[in-house]
Each structure stands twice: as C-alpha cells, then as structure tokens.
C-alpha positions as CSV (number, residue, x, y, z in Angstrom):
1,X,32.1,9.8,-12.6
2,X,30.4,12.4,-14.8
3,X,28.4,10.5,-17.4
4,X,29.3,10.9,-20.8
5,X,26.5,11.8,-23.3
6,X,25.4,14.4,-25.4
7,X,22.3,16.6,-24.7
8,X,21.5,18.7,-27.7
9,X,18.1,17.1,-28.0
10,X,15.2,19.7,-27.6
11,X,13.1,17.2,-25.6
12,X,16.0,16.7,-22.9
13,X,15.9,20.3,-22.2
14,X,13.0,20.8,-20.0
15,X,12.0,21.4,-16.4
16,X,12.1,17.4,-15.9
17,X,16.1,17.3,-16.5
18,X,16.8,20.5,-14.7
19,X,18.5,20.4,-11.3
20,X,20.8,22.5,-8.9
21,X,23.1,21.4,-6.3
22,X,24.7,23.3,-4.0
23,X,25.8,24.1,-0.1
24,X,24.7,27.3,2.0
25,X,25.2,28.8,5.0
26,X,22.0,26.8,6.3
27,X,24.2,23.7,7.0
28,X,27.6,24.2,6.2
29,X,30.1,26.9,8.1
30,X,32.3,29.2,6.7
31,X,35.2,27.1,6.3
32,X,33.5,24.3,4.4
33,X,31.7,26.7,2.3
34,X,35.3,28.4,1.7
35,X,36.4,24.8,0.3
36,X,34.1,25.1,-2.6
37,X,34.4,28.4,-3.8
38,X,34.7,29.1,-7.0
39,X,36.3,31.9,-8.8
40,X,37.1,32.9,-12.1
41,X,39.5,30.5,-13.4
42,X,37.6,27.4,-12.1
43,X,34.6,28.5,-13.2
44,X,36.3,28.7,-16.9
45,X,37.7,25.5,-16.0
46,X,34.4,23.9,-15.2
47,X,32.7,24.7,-18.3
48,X,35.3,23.5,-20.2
49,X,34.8,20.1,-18.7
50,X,31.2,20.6,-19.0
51,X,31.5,20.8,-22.6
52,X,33.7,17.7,-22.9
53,X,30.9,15.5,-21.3
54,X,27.7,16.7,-23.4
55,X,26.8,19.7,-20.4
56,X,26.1,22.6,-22.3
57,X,24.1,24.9,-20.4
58,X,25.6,25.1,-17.0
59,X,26.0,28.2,-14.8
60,X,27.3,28.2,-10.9
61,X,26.6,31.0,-8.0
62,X,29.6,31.6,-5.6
63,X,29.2,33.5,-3.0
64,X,30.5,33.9,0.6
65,X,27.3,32.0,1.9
66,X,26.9,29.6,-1.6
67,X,28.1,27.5,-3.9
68,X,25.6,26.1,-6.5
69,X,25.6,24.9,-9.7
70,X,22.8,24.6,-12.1
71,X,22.1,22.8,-15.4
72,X,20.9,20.2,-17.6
73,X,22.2,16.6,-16.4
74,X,20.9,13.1,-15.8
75,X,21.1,13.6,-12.1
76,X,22.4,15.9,-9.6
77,X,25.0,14.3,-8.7
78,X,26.6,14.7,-12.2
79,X,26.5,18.4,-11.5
80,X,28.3,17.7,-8.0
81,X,31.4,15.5,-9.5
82,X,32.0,18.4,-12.1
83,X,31.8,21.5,-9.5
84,X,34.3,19.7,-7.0
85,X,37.0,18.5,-9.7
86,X,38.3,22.3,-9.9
87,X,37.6,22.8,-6.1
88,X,39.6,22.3,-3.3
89,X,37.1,20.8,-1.2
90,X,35.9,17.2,-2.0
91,X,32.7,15.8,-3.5
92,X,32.0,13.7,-0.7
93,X,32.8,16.6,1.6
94,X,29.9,18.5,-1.0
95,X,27.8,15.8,-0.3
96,X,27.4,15.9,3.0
97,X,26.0,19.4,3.2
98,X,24.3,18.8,-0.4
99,X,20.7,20.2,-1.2
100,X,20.2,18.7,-4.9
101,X,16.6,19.9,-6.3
102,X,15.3,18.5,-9.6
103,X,12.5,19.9,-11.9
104,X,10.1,22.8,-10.8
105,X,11.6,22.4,-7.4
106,X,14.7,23.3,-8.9
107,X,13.3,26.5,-10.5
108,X,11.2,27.6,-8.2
109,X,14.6,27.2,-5.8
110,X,16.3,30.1,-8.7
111,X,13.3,32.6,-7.9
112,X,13.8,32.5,-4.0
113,X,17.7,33.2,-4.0
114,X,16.9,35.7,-6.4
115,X,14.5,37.5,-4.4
116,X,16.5,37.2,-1.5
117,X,14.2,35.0,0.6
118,X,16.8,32.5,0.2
119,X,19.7,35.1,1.7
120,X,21.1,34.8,5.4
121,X,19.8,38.4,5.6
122,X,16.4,38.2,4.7
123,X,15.4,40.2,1.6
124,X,19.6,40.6,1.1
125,X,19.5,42.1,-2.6
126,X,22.8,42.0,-3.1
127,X,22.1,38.4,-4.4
128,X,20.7,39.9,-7.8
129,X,23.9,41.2,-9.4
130,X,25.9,38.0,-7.8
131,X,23.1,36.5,-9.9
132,X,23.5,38.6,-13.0
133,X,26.9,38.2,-13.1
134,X,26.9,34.1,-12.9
135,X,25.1,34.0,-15.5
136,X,26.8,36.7,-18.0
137,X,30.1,34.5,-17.2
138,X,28.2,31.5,-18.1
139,X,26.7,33.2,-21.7
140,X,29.8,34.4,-22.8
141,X,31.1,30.9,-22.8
142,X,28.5,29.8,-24.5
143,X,26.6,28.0,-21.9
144,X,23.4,30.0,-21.8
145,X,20.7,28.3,-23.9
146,X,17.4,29.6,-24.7
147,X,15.9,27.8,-20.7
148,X,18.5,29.5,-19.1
149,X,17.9,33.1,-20.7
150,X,14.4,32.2,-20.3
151,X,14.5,31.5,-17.0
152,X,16.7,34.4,-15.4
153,X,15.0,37.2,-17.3
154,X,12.1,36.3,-15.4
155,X,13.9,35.8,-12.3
156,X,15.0,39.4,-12.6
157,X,11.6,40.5,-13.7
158,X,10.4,39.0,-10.5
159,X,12.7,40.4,-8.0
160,X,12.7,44.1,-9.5
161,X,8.6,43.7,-8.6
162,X,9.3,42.8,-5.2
163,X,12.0,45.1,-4.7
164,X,9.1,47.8,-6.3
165,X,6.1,45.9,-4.6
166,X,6.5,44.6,-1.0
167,X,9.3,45.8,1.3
168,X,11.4,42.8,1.6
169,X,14.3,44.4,1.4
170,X,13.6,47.6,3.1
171,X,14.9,48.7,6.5
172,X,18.6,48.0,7.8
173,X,19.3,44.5,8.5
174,X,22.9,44.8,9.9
175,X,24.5,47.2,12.6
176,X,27.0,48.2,10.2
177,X,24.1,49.1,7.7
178,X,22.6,50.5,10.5
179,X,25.0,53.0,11.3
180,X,25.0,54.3,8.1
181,X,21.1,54.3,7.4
182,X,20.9,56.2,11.0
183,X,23.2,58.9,9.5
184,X,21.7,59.2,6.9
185,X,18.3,59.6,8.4
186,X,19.5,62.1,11.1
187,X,21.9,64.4,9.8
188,X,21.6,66.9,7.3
189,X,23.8,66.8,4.8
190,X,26.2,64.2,6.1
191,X,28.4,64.4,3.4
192,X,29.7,67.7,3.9
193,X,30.7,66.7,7.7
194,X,33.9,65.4,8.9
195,X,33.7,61.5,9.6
196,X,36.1,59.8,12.1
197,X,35.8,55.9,11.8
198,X,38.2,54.4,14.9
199,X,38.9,50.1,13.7
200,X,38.9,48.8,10.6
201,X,37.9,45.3,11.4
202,X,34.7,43.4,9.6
203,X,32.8,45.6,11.0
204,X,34.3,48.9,10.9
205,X,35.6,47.9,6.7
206,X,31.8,47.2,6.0
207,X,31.2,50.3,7.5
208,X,33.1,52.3,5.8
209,X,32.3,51.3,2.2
210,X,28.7,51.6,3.4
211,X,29.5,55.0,4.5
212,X,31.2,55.9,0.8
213,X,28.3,53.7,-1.0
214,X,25.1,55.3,0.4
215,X,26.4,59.1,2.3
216,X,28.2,59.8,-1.1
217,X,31.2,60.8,0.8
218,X,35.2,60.3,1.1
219,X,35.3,63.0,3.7
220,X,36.2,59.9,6.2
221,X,39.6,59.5,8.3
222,X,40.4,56.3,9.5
223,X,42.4,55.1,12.5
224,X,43.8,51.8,13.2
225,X,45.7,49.8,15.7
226,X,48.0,48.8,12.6
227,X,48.3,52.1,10.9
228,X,49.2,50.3,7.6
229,X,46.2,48.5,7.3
230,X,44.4,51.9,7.9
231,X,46.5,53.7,5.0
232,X,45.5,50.7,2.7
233,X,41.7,50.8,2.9
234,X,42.0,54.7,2.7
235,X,44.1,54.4,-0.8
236,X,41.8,51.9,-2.0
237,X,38.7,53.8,-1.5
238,X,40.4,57.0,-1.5
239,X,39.7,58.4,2.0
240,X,42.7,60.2,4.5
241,X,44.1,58.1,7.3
242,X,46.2,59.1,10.4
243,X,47.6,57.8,13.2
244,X,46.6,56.5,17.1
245,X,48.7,58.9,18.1
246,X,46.9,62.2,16.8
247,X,43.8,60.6,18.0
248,X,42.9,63.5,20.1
249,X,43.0,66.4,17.4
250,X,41.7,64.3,15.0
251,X,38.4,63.6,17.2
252,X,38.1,67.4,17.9
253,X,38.2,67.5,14.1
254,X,35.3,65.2,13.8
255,X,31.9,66.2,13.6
256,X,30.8,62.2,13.2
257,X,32.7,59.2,15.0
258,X,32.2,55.7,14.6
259,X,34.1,53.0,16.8
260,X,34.7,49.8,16.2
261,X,37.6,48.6,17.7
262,X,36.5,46.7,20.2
263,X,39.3,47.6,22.7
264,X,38.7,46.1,26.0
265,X,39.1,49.6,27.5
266,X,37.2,52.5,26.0
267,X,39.2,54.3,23.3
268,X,36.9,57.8,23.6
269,X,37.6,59.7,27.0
270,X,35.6,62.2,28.3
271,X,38.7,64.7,27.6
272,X,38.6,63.8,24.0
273,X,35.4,65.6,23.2
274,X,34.6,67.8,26.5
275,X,33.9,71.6,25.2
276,X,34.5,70.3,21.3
277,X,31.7,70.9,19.8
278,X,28.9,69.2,18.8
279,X,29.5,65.3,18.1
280,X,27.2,62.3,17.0
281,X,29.3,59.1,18.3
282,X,28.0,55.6,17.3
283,X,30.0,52.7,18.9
284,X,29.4,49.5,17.4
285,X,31.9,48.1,20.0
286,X,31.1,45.2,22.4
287,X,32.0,46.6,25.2
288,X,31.6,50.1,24.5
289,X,34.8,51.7,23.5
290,X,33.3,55.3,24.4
291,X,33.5,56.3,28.4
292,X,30.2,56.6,30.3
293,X,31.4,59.9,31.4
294,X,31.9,61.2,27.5
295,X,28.2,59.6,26.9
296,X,26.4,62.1,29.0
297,X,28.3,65.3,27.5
298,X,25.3,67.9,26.8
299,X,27.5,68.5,23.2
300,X,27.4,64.2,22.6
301,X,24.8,62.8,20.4
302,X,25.4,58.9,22.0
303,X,24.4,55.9,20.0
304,X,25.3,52.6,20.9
305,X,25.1,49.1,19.4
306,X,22.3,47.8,21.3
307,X,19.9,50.9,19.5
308,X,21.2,50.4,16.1
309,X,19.7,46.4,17.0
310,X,16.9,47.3,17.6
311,X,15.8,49.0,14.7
312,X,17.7,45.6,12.7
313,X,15.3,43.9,15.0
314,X,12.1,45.8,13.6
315,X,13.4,45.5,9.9
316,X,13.8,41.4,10.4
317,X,10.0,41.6,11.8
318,X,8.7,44.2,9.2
319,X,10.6,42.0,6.0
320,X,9.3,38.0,7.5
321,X,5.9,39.8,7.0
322,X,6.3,40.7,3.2
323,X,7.8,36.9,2.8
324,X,3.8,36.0,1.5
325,X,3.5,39.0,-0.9
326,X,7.0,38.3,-2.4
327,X,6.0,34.3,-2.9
328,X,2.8,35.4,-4.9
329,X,4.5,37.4,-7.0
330,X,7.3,34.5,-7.4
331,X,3.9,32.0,-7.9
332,X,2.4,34.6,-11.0
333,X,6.4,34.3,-12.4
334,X,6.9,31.2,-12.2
335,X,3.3,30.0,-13.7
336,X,4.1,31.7,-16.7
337,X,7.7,30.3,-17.1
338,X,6.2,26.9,-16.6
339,X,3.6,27.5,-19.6
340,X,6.6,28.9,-21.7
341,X,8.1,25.3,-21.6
342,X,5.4,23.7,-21.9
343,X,4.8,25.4,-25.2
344,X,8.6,24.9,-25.4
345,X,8.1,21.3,-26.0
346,X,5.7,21.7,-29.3
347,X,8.6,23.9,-31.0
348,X,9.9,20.8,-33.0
349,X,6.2,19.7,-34.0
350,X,5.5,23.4,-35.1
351,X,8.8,23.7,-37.1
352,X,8.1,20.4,-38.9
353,X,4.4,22.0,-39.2
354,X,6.1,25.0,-41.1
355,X,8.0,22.6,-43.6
356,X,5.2,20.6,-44.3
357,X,2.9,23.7,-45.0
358,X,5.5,25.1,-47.7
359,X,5.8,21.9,-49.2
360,X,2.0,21.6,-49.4
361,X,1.9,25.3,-50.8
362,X,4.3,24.4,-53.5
363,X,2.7,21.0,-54.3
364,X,1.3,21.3,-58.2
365,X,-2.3,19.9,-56.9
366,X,-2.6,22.3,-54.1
367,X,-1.4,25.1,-56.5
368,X,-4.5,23.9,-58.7
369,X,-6.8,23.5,-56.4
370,X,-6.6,26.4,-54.2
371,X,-6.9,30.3,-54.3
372,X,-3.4,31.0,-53.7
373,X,-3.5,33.6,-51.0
374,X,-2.0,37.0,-51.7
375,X,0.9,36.3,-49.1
376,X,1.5,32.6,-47.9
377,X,4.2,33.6,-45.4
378,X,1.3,35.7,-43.4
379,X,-1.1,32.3,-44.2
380,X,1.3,30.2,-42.8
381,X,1.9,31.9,-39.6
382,X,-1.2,32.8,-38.7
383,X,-2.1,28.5,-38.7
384,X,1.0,28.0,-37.1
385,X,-0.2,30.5,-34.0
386,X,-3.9,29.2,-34.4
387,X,-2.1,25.5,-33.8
388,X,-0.2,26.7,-30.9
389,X,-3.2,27.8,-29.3
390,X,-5.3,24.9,-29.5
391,X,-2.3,23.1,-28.5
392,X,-2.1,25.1,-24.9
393,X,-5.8,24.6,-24.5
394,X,-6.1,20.8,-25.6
395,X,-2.4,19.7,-25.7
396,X,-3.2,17.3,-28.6
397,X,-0.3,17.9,-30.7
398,X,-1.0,15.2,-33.4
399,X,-4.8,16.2,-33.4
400,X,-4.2,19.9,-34.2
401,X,-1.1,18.7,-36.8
402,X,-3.5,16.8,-39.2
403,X,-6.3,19.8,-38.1
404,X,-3.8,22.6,-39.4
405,X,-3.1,21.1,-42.4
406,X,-7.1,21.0,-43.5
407,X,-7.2,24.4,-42.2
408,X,-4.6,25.6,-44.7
409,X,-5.5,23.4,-47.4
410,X,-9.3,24.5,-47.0
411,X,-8.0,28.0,-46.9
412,X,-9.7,30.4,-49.2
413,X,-9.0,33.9,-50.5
C-alpha cells in the first residue's frame, strides 16, 4: 500500500528521504525487464497517482535495460507499489530483482547511470538523453522540484566533463558500431559510395541507422529474406530496397557490402564479385555468409566479425581504464551537490531571518537609534550571505540568527 501523506515540507526534502528503485539488466533478463516498462501513458498515469498520495517530485527511467523510479518517499518500497500499479509486471515480481538505494547512495547511483558506468556497454552515452528526456516528462507535469533540477543539471554537467575529459565513451563497443566506425575510418568519403547491406535482423537494423547516423548517408540498398520488411526500414529511413533476386547486379553495383544474414550457407559467391571492381565486404555473420573463395579476390577488401571484435575488445579495455578518472570527476560533482543541500536545509531559517530583519528596520526604536543605511535591501542581503557563510563553516544556525541580528542592528553608515 502506498502510504498516504503529504510531503511539502522543506525539511522532508533532502538527501535522507531520497531513494530510487529499480531493475537492470544486471539481474533481471529481457523479458522481466519487458514486464516493467514504462511508456508514455503510464508514466502520465503514475504521476497522477503520485500526486494523489502526497509524491510530488517523482521521475522514472525506462529503458530497454531499466526501469527505475526516483523520488521523495518514506521508503522504497512506496516507490515500487506505485511503478508496478500501471505495469504489467507485478510488484513482487519487481521485488525480486529490486536494487532500492536511499540517501547519497541513491544520488551518487543518478551520477553513474548518467555517465554511463552504470550502462551494459560501458561508457554507453546514449543514457544521457534517455536521461534528459525522463526528466523533461516528469517537469512538465509538475513533478520536478528545486532537488531534482538541482540534482540533474549537475548530473549533465558531470557527464559532458567526462565525455570532454576521459575517454569513457570513446572507441566502438559493438560490432554493429564497429562496422560503421571501420568505414568510417578507412574509406574516403564513404558517403558518396554505393552501400549494399544483405539482412535486416538486430544486427543488420542497428547497422543500418548507424550507417545513416554517423556516414551521413542514405545511399544504402537493402536486401531481405522478406522483401517487405526490407521496403519498410528503407521508407522509414528513406533508403532504396530491392529484391533477393537482383542480388547479383545489385552487388556489382556496390562499392560497400555488409552481411548480416546469417544464412547457414554463404550468400556472397565468388561469381558475385569476381572482375567487379573494387569491394570492401564486412560480414558480421556467424558463419560467414561470404565464400572463402570470394575472400581472397585481389579486388576484395575482406573484413570479418572476429576483426571488428577485436577492436570492441580493445575499446572495453581502453574505457574500464578511464572508470577512475570518470568517478573523480563524479566525486568533485557530487561534493558540491551534497554542500548545496546542506545549505538547502538553512533556506527556511534565512527566509524567517529576512522577515525578522525588515521588521527590525521598520521598528520606530531601531529607526531612532540607528543610521538608517542608504539602501536597506543591499544591508539586508549582504547579513543574510555573511549568515550563510558562517553557517557552512560552523553549522550553528541559532548562533549566527541571534549574531545577524546584532550585526544589523549594530550596523552603522
């Protein structure tokens, strides 16, 4: 049962009553994690029932490989029962695969999936704008307080320094990626050449958009088993498609071709590209869908799945080594979020300060007793940031109170 109270109160809204809970791919499949996503119209639906129960700053990551929900509550589990009443999965399902972090835990928890160290793929940036976008869905329902904002801005602030700082998220960290960094790196001027991609799978799909996303090209023809699925994908990322059939005047067309359709027989014969000009082929097929015999071609540029491993091999080595440089800059972050809500906590003592210092200012005595400075707003403010400071170094709020109000009493022109 969610619990029912209201949580406007500055004081509950700190690091001490902050928790996420959530499931990832570290130990929960696929098809549990599919149970708990969440899209659009549950997420509405969730804040909605947030706000009927006193939650009201509340924000949830969904992603193929997450599901968690942050926020303000008297205990995790509050957070769990009101994810898994608009999903399909169960709470006690949740449960089972349930990390629940509380407090600075909990925070420090935000910074590490933002930077990616949290990621299946190490360093996986993809993670920030699944981040950014929570959030903005969250704010424009009015569930983004003055922690949350807090909190994410530096989240971003910190990722964008170790995206600019370390190389965490350098190299190519999947074969599909590969494939496209490798062209990328080795042909000049890939986008004005003709690209054949052979299967539309996982792999070859991801491929493709790679190929559109980072060669800046729709010069791409694809070929599928299913010729339907084939013309789909091309419509929706406006490429050209064709059929098995013309496979053999579409290859000589080619002057780049990727396999992936892991046929069980190889799909590229050594008649296919014999005396056809130059051809870089990369088969990301287990087994190889390209014949030995077309490998050795003097006018074949071979790559295979096995070399594009390797270098995601190297990359996985060369990012675990930047993991350190990342968590310092995390550590400087974080420290500084941690002293913003500490400070945080002194905000209702400072505003009653405020009051208390007009009221003394417009007090007949105190008019006749002081030299009225020239401009009391300026007067005021500069005891209220003196107060604040002593505050952070001594954290004696009641001490520096009564001290302010000498200060400004005493307070000559």
């Amino acid at each position: 049962m969610i619990i029912d109270h209201k949580m406007n109160s500055q004081y509950f809204k700190n690091i001490t009553n902050f928790f996420v809970a959530g499931i990832n791919y570290k130990k929960s499949d696929a098809s549990i994690r599919g149970q708990f996503a969440v899209n659009n119209e549950q997420y509405s639906a969730i804040l909605k029932k947030a706000a009927l129960h006193g939650l009201n700053e509340v924000f949830i990551v969904s992603t193929c490989n997450r599901t968690e929900i942050y926020g303000f509550a008297n205990c995790g589990y509050e957070l769990v029962e009101l994810l898994c009443s608009q999903t399909i999965g169960e709470a006690e399902t949740f449960k089972n695969s349930a990390y629940i972090k509380n407090g600075i835990e909990a925070v420090e928890h935000v910074y590490t999936v933002g930077a990616g160290i949290d990621s299946q793929i190490l360093g996986d940036y993809e993670i920030v704008g699944q981040l950014k976008t929570a959030v903005k869905f969250a704010k424009e329902q009015g569930f983004v307080g003055a922690f949350t904002e807090r909190l994410i801005n530096s989240v971003l602030q910190s990722s964008k320094l170790i995206k600019n700082n370390t190389e965490l998220s350098g190299g190519t960290v999947s074969v599909a990626f590969a494939a496209v960094q490798y062209i990328r790196n080795k042909v000049v001027n890939p986008s004005s050449k003709n690209i054949l991609l052979l299967g539309i799978g996982k792999i070859g799909r991801n491929t493709c958009k790679n190929m559109v996303d980072y060669l800046g090209t729709t010069n791409i023809t694809l070929i599928n088993r299913s010729p339907e699925k084939a013309a789909e994908l091309a419509t929706e990322l406006g490429l050209r498609s064709a059929h098995l059939e013309n496979l053999s005047e579409e290859i000589k067309k080619a002057d780049i071709i990727l396999v992936a359709t892991n046929s069980p027989e190889p799909i590229i014969l050594k008649e296919h590209v014999e005396g056809e000009g130059k051809k870089l082929i990369i088969d990301l097929s287990i087994p190889y869908n390209v014949e030995e015999a077309a490998q050795h071609l003097p006018n074949v540029q071979m790559v295979n799945v096995d070399e594009l491993s390797k270098l995601k091999d190297q990359t996985l080595k060369m990012r675990l080594a930047e993991v350190p440089k990342a968590r310092a800059i995390i550590e400087q972050l974080k420290h500084e979020f941690e002293e913003w809500c500490e400070m945080r906590k002194h905000v209702p003592m400072l505003r009653d300060l405020k009051v208390k210092l007009k009221e003394l200012y417009a007090h007949p005595q105190y008019i006749q007793t002081t030299t009225c400075p020239k401009n009391i707003d300026t007067q005021i403010q500069r005891v209220l940031n003196e107060t604040a400071g002593k505050i952070k170094i001594q954290n004696q709020r009641g001490c520096q109170y009564i001290a302010a109000l000498n200060d400004f009493i005493s307070a000559k022109n």
